[in-house]
N, C-alpha and C positions, 0 to 999 in steps of 0.2 A: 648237509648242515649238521653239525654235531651239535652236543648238546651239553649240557654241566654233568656229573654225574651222579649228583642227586636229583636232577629234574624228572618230571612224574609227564609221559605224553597224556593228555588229556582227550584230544580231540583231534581229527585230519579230515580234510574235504578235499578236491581235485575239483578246479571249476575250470569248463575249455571254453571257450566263446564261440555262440550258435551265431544266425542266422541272424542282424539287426545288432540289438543290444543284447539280446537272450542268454543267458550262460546258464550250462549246465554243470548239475551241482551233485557230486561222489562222494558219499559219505559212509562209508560200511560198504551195506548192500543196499543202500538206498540212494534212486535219483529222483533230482525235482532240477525246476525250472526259477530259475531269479531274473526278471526282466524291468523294465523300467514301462511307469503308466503310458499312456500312445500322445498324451501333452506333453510327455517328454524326449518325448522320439523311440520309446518303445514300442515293442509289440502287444503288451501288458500280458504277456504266457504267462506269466507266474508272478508271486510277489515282489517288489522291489527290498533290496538290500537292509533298510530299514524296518522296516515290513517282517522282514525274516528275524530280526534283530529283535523286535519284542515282540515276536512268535516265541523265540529263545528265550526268552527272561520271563513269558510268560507260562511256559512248559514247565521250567523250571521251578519256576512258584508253585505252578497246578500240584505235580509230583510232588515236589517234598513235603507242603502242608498237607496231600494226601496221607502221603507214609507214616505225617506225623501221626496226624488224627486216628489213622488205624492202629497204632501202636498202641496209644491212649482209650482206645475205644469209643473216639468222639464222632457222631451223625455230623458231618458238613452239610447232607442234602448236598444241591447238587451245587459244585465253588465253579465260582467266576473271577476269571481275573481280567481287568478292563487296565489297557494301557496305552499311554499317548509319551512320544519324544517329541522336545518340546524345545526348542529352540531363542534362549535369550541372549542379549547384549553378553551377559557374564557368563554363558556358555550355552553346555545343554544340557536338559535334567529329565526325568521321567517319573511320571505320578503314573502311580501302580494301584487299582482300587480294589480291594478284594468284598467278592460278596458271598455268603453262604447262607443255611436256612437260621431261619427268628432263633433258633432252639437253642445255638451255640450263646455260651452266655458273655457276659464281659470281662470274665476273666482268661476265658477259654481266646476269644477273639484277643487280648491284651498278645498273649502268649502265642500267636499265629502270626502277629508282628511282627518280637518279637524273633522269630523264625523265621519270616521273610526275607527277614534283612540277613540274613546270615544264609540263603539258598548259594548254592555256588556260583551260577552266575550274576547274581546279585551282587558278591562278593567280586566276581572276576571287575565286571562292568564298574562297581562303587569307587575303583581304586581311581577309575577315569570320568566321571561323572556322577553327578548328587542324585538317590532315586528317594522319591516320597514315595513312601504309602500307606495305604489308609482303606476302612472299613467303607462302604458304599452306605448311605444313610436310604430313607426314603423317597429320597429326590430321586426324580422322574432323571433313566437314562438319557447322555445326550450323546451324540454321534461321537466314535471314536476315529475318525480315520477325517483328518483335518485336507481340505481340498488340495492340491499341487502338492503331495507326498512323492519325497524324492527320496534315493536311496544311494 
């Protein structure tokens, strides 16, 4: 397949299909397993397609407000990013929650927003669906991984 010749390769995987639904997934020099839960008729080896999706969007959050915060010389303590795809009548959207330590203040957290929304797969993803996100308050966690997750 050729390509424009300003186009920038970003990213290449090579997925071959295992044993059931299982498919094995080439990335670099790294493999893993993408399968479907065993409600679905998988094997559940590994995570489903979705699953891997906002593992993706979630890495990439992690990483860049890292790099930011270290450039800055801001303490995150230790960041969490909680995410659910989420499936309405007018499409799909994903609420992306970020949590770090008390310390960071509110202008620091404004600016980590900010930055979120602007991560690269945030940006890849945003073009084809709406992503919220937002600060975790002191409400008690509640389960992230909604029952019959399909990918």
């Amino acid at each position: 397949m050729a390509h424009a010749p300003d186009s920038v390769l970003l990213s290449s995987a090579t997925v071959e299909s295992g044993e059931g639904l299982a498919q094995h997934i080439r990335t670099g020099h790294h493999q893993f397993i993408a399968d479907e839960p065993a409600a679905r008729g998988g094997g559940d080896l590994g995570p489903a397609p979705y699953q891997l999706l906002m593992g993706s969007l979630g890495a990439c959050t992690a990483i860049t407000l890292k790099m930011y915060a270290e450039r800055k010389k801001w303490d995150l303590g230790k960041l969490v990013v909680r995410l659910k795809l989420i499936r309405e009548p007018a499409g799909e959207r994903v609420e992306r929650v970020l949590d770090c330590a008390d310390t960071v203040t509110a202008d620091q957290r404004a600016r980590l927003l900010e930055i979120a929304a602007k991560t690269p797969v945030t940006l890849t993803l945003s073009r084809a669906l709406h992503i919220d996100t937002r600060f975790a308050s002191t409400e008690p966690t509640e389960p992230t991984e909604p029952t019959g997750t399909t990918g």
